[in-house]
C-alpha positions as CSV (number, residue, x, y, z in Angstrom):
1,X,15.3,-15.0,-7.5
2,X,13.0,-15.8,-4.3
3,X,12.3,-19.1,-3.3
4,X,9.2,-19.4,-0.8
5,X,8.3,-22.3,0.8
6,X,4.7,-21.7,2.7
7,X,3.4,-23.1,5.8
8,X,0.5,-24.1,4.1
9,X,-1.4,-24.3,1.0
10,X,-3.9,-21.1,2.2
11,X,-0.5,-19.5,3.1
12,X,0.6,-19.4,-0.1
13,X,-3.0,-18.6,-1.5
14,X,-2.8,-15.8,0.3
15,X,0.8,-14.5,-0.5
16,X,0.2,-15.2,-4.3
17,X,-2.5,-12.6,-4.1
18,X,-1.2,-10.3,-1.9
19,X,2.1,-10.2,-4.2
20,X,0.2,-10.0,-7.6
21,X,-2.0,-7.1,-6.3
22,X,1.2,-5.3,-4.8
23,X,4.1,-6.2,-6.3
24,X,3.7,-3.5,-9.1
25,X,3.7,-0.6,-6.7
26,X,6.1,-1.2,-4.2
27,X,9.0,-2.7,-7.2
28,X,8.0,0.2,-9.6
29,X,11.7,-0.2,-11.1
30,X,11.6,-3.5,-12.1
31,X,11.8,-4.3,-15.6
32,X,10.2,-7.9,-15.2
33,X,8.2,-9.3,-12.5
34,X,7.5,-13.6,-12.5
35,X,5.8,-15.5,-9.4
36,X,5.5,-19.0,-10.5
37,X,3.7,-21.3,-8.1
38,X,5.5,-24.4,-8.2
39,X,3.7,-26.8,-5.8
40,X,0.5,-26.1,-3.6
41,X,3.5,-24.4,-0.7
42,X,6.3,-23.4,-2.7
43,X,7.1,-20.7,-5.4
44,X,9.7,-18.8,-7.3
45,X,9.7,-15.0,-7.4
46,X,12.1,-13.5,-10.1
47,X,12.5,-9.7,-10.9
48,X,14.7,-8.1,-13.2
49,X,16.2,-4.6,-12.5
50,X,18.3,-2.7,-14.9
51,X,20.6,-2.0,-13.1
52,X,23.0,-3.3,-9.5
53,X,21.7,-0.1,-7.9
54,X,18.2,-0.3,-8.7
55,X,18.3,-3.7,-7.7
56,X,19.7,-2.7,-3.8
57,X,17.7,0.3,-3.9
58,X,14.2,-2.4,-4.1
59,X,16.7,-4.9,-2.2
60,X,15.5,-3.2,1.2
61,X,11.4,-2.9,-0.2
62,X,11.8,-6.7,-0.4
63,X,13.3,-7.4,2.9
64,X,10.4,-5.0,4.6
65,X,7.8,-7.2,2.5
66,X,9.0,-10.5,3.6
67,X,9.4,-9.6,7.0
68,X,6.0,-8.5,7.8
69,X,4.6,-12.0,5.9
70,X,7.3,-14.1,7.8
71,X,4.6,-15.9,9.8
72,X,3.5,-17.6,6.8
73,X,6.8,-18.9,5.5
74,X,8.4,-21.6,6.1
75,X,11.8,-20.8,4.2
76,X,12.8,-18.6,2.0
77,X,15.8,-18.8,-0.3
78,X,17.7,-15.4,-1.9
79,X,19.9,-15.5,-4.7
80,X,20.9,-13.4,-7.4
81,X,23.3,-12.8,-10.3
82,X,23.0,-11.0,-13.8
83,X,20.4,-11.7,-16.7
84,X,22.1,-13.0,-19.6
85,X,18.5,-13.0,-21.5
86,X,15.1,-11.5,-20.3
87,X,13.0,-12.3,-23.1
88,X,9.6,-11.1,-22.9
89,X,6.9,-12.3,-26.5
């Protein structure tokens, strides 16, 4: 999970597009893909991989993504751990 905190509300306009047009292509392994804006400068990212390796292998896409966007965060927070349930209706 990816927590964002943007620098401003057109920031994270921005970066909500920019993810939702791209995120596809450059996390092709993912099995799930969630942004969830959660305030006007804040949102959770959360991706499901099936697999530890998979996930590492994307681990470096995401840390080349973030980096060339850092001027428009503010923080980010990384965490992970295993999917007990990934329930998709």
């Amino acid at each position: 999970m990816n927590y964002f905190e943007y620098i401003s509300e057109k920031a994270g306009d921005e970066l909500e597009a920019h993810y939702i047009k791209n995120a596809p292509t450059n996390f092709p392994d993912a099995t799930v893909l969630v942004f969830l804006r959660t305030s006007p400068t804040t949102a959770s990212l959360t991706s499901v991989y099936p697999d530890k390796d998979t996930f590492e292998k994307a681990a470096q896409q995401r840390k080349k993504g973030i980096a060339g966007v850092a001027d428009k965060i503010k923080n980010v927070r990384l965490e992970e751990g295993e999917a007990s349930l990934a329930l998709m209706r």
